[in-house]
N, C-alpha and C positions, 0 to 999 in steps of 0.2 A: 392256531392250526391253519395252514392254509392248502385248499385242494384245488388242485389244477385241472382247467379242462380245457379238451383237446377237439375241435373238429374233425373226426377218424374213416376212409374209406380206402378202399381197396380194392382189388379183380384181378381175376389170373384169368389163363385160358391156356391149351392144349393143342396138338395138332398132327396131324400124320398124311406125310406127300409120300403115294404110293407111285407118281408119275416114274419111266424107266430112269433109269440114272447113264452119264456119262463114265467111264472109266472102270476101275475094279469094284469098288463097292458096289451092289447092284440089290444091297434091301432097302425099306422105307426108311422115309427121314420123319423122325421123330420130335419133340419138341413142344414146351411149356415153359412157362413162366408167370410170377407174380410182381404185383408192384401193389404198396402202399404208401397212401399222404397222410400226414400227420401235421393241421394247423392249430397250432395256439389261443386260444380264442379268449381265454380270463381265467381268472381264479377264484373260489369262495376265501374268504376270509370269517375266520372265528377267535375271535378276542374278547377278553372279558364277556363271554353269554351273549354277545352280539354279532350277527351275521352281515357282511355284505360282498355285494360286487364286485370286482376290480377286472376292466375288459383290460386286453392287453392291444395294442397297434401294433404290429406289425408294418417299419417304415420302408420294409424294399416291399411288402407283400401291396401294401400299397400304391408305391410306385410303378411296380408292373401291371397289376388291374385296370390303372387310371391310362398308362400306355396302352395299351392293348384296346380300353373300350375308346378310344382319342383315336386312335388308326380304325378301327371298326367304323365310327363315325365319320372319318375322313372322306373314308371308301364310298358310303354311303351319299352321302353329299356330292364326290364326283360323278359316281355314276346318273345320278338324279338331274345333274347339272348338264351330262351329256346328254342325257333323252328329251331333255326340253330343246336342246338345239333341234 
C-alpha cells in the first residue's frame, strides 16, 4: 500500500470598489477568488507489515528555490558592497 503525502495550502479573499464608475455601468465592482498549492513531499510505504519513507525531489521545484534564493543573495551582496564604498 502506498499513501501519498502532499504539502497543501491555500487563501481566497474578496472585494468590493464602491469608487463612481466611468461610462454606463455605475454600481459596485465586485470580486473574489481562490488559489491553492499542492507540493509533493513523499509517500508512506507498507509491504509485507513493514513501514517506510520514501521523500520524493522535486527537480525543477528545486531548481527554482535554489535560483531564487542565489538572486536574493546576489542582491544582498551588492547592495552591502555599495555601502561600504
Amino acid at each position: 500500500m502506498v499513501i501519498p503525502v502532499a504539502y497543501v495550502f491555500g487563501g481566497g479573499g474578496g472585494g468590493e470598489d464602491n469608487r463612481p464608475k466611468v461610462g454606463e455601468w455605475k454600481g459596485p465592482s465586485i470580486g473574489g477568488g481562490f488559489g491553492a498549492v499542492s507540493i509533493p513531499i513523499g509517500a508512506w510505504v507498507i509491504k509485507n507489515g513493514e513501514v517506510r519513507w520514501v521523500p520524493t525531489f522535486d527537480v525543477a521545484l528545486l531548481l527554482i528555490t535554489g535560483s531564487v534564493l542565489l538572486k536574493g543573495l546576489s542582491k544582498t551582496w551588492r547592495r552591502r558592497k555599495e555601502l561600504t564604498r
